[in-house]
C-alpha positions, 0 to 999 in steps of 0.5 A: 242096238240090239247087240248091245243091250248087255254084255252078259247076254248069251250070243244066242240069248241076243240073237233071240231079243234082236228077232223080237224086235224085228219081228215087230218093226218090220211092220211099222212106217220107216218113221215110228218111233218105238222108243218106249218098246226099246225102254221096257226090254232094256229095263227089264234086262237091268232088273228082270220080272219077278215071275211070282209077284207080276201082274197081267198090266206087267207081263203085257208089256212083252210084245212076244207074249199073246194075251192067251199065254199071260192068261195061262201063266196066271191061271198055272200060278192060281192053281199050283202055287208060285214057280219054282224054276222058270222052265216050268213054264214049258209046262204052260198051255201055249208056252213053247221053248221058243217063247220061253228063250224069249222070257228068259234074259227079262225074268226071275224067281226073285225079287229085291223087297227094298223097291218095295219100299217107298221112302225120300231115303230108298229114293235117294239111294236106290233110285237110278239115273240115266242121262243120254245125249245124241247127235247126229247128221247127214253129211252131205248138203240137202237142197232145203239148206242152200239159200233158196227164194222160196220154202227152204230150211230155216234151221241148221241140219243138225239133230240132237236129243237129249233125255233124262229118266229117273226110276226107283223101281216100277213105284215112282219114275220121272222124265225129260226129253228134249228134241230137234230135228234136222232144218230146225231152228237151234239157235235162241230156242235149242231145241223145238220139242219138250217132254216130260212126265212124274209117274207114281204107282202102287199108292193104296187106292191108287194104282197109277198116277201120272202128271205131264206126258202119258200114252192111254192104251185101252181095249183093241185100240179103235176108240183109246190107243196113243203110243206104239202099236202093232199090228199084222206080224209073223207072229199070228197072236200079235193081231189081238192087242194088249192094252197097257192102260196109263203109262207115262209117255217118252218117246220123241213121237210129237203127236201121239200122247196127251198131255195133262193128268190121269189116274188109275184108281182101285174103287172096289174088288176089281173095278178100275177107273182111269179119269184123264185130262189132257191139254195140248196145241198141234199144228194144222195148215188153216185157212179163212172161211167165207165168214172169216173164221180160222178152219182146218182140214186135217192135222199135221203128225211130223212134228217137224217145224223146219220150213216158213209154212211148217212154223207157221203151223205149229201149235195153231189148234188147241186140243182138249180132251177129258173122260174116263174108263171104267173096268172090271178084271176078275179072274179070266174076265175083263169088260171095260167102258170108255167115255171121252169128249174131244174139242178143238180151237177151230172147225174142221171142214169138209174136204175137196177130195171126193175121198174124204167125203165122210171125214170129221167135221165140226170142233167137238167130238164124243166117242163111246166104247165097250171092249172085252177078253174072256178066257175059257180053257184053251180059247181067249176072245176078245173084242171091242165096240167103238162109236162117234156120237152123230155119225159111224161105228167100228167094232172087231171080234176075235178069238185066239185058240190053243189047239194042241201044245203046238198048234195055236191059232188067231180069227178077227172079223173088223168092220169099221165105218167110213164115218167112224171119227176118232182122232186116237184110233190104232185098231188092227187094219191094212190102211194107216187109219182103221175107217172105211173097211172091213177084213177077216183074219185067220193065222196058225202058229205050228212049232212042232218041235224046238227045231221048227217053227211055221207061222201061216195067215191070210187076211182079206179086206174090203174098202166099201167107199173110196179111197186116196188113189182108188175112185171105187170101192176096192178089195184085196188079201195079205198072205204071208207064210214062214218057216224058221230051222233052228237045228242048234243054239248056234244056227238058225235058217228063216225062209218067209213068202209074202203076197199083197194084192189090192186095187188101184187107179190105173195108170192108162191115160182114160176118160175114166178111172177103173181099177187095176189090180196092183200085186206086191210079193216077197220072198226071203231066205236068211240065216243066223250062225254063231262062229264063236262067243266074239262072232256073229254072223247073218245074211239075208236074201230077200227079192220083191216083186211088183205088178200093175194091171197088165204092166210088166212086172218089176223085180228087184233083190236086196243082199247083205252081210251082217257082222256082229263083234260082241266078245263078253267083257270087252270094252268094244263091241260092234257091228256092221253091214254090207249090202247091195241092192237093186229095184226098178223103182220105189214101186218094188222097194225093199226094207230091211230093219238096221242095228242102231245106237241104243235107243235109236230105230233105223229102218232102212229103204232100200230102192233103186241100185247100189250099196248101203253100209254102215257101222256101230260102234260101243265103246266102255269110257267108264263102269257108268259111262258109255259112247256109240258111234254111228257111220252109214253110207247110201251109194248109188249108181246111175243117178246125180241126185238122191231124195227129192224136193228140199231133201235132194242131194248134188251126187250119188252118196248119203251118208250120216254119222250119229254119236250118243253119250250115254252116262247111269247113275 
């Protein structure tokens, strides 16, 4: 996908927009969708920010920029006027020529004035459209599909999505997504999940205004963040967030939006307000309590509704949620406040699991929050306050510093409850929920000069009450360290160590349960070079190794090829990867991010022994209209199945072809 986002781009201007996204997808589970992410670059790479008219909520939607920088931009701009050439920004506190190569393929100096004019005759003439539809499918047949007795797959193992997006500038914009996963049913219902949403902005008073599907994204994420979210990364900065406030929600995620209405709203001289209300039905596995009441434990995230048991579930537990955020922004200060009840169709219970002791319990919740960021000189402190009234608290605070104009440098203390409940909490954390824990994080950014740059961070976490698998309290630490070697446009070098040790249940058949140290460590040396303006190449070593208690240790190595076609003005460009890998179990697994069609994630798992390829293909039918072609292949050795229970194949192989149609108008 990365290689294909425009044509006119540089090799190394591509090549750049690919380790953005990399860089931040490398972090998320193998399932998160990150649609929206892929929208933004793709849209500012069509009409790119106008440098002397954005604003922060704008310039926050680069992932690569650090709430600091955007804070410096605007205080360079508020001391010397508008920019006159964007290499000006080097001349920013904390813009290296890295961030600025970053910047450039989205931004410019102009902007077109006729997006600022919003008439039915502007909208009809300059807005766009953008239909997309796709396919795709796995060849061989899974287990859930042959006519099993019991839970099977009730629907054909097709996946189709189709999307339309209108846009007339950043004023108004409107969307529909439509979505059906493999083992879903198509026929009579096509497809099993809707989206759509009106988004208007810039109305006097009224600076957003959204109807439909919308995301909130407020503070550092512990009471009010649905949507993409980043954590931990090589790039140290990205552990402070950058709330994006109301946007309108197209992702095919069928769990982490509202759906209703929200507005921001301009009361007076830098004070905001957001009301919200959303209505909506998940799915929950219920039961009946000794009275005969309908109850439920948790909540069913996948969206996926293939199986008797899964259809069952859909849609069984109505959500409502209502409340508000106030903020005052002025200057190099913001504060906000968040408000917002939660009730639901039936109770939650307790949980058998000793583990979840302390979940939620109950059919209604009110969270309270208070979050802040405050610039002073070369320093930018943030932090947030979170509380579920009748039970736990979560709150995190953090700085980032500019040392020097090559040094920067990130701390965050986290303490968060383990009866903190909320249901739209994405803070910085190392477990998937950030409950039950408490960390210190520290990282240096050091970029010397434009052919070095070293990134450092250590994070070490304690989990004061149990956990899944860990009958005790537990601890551990992260480190990562990484140096990249850019010595020309045309050549990059990257060498990343990367250690994990936490605790664990130990495997040894005991009376009792104690903990064994379970350490995790990788190690990875790749290189990107430009043969010529049609070529590109990378190549990527990476070795994991796994180690529990007094177990031996596990090593596994993963090496690949990467060939990039990307010629300027040629109807065909593509892309493909051979690799070969070897692990002695999921245990020492290795991912690795894969190019895809445009607007498509893949990230690859790779575990056990054998091969993986695959190869993308775009193809110009039309100034407007656009084709990919999608072939991956899984081949593996020593084995007669892949994947397990209803996903299991008969043989060694997987492989999947996808194909999206893709027309602007």
């Amino acid at each position: 996908m990365i290689g294909f986002i425009a044509n006119a781009q540089t090799p190394e201007q591509q090549l750049e927009i690919k380790d953005i996204l990399e860089s931040v997808a490398e972090n998320l589970p193998d399932d998160y969708d990150i649609t929206e992410l892929i929208d933004i670059l793709v849209r500012y790479k069509k009409h790119p920010v106008n440098l002397n008219k954005t604003t922060p909520e704008e310039l926050k939607t680069f992932i690569f920029l650090s709430p600091l920088q955007i804070s410096n931009f605007f205080t360079r701009i508020k001391e010397s006027g508008n920019i006159a050439d964007v290499l000006e920004l080097q001349s920013i506190d904390g813009f290296d020529m890295k961030t600025v190569q970053s910047l450039l393929p989205f931004v410019t100096l102009n902007g077109n004035t006729e997006y600022e004019k919003l008439t039915w005759r502007n909208m009809l003439n300059l807005g766009e459209n953008d239909l997309m539809l796709r396919f795709a499918q796995t060849l061989q047949k899974q287990k859930g599909f042959t006519d099993l007795p019991g839970n099977r797959y009730l629907g054909s193992p097709e996946r189709f999505q189709t999307r339309y997006r209108y846009l007339y500038g950043s004023i108004v914009s409107a969307a529909i997504t439509l979505d059906k996963d493999a083992g879903e049913k198509f026929i009579g219902k096509p497809f099993d999940f809707y989206s759509g949403n009106i988004a208007i902005s810039k109305l006097g008073k009224i600076k957003k205004l959204v109807v439909g599907d919308y995301t909130m994204q407020f503070g550092q994420g512990l009471t009010l963040w649905s949507g993409f979210s980043f954590g931990k990364g090589p790039d140290v900065t990205s552990v402070a967030k950058k709330d994006l406030g109301l946007r309108p929600y197209n992702s095919t995620n069928e769990y982490s939006f509202f759906r209703g209405a929200s507005a921001t709203i301009n009361l007076y001289n830098g004070f905001d307000f957001t009301p919200f209300v959303s209505f909506r039905n998940l799915d929950a596995s219920q039961s009946l309590d000794i009275e005969g009441n309908l109850v439920q434990s948790t909540i069913n995230q996948t969206g996926l509704h293939r199986t008797p048991a899964e259809i069952k579930n859909k849609n069984s537990l109505s959500q409502q949620v209502y409340g508000g955020v106030l903020q005052y922004a002025k200057n190099e200060f913001a504060v906000g406040g968040i408000a917002y009840h939660s009730k639901y169709g039936n109770r939650f219970i307790t949980q058998s699991a000793l583990y979840d002791r302390f979940s939620f319990t109950g059919n209604s919740l009110t969270n309270l929050d208070l979050y802040y960021n405050y610039t002073f000189r070369n320093i930018y402190f943030y932090g947030e306050g979170g509380k579920s009234l009748a039970s736990g608290s979560a709150y995190l605070s953090g700085l980032l510093i500019s040392l020097s104009p090559t040094v920067s440098a990130a701390v965050t203390y986290r303490n968060y409850a383990k009866n903190y409940h909320n249901f739209f909490n994405q803070g910085v954390s190392e477990s998937s929920e950030a409950i039950n824990e408490k960390g210190l994080y520290a990282g240096l950014n050091i970029i010397p000069n434009k052919r070095w740059a070293f990134s450092f961070y250590g994070d070490y976490f304690r989990f004061p009450w149990l956990k899944f698998r860990v009958d005790a309290p537990s601890a551990g630490y992260e480190i990562l360290s990484q140096a990249i070697y850019t010595p020309n446009k045309i050549f990059k070098i990257l060498l990343r160590f990367k250690t994990e040790n936490k605790q664990q249940n130990t495997d040894l058949d005991v009376p009792i349960n104690f903990l064994d140290n379970v350490k995790r460590e990788g190690y990875r040396i790749e290189s990107n070079w430009q043969a010529n303006q049609r070529w590109r190449f990378q190549n990527r070593v990476e070795i994991s190794q796994y180690k529990k208690g007094e177990a031996k240790a596990e090593f596994g190595y993963l090496v690949y090829q990467d060939v990039d076609y990307s010629p300027l003005f040629s109807k065909i460009t593509g892309n493909i990867r051979v690799a070969y890998f070897n692990t002695p179990s999921y245990n020492s697994r290795i991912y690795a991010y894969e190019d895809d069609v445009l607007y498509s994630f893949a990230f690859g798992m790779y575990s056990g022994k054998g091969f993986r390829t695959y190869l993308n293909l775009k193809y110009n039918l039309a100034k407007k209209l656009n084709l990919w072609a999608r072939y991956a292949l899984f081949y593996y050795r020593n084995v007669e199945t892949v994947g397990t229970y209803l996903d299991e194949i008969e043989g060694n192989k997987k492989s999947e072809i996808k194909l999206q149609l893709r027309y602007q108008f």
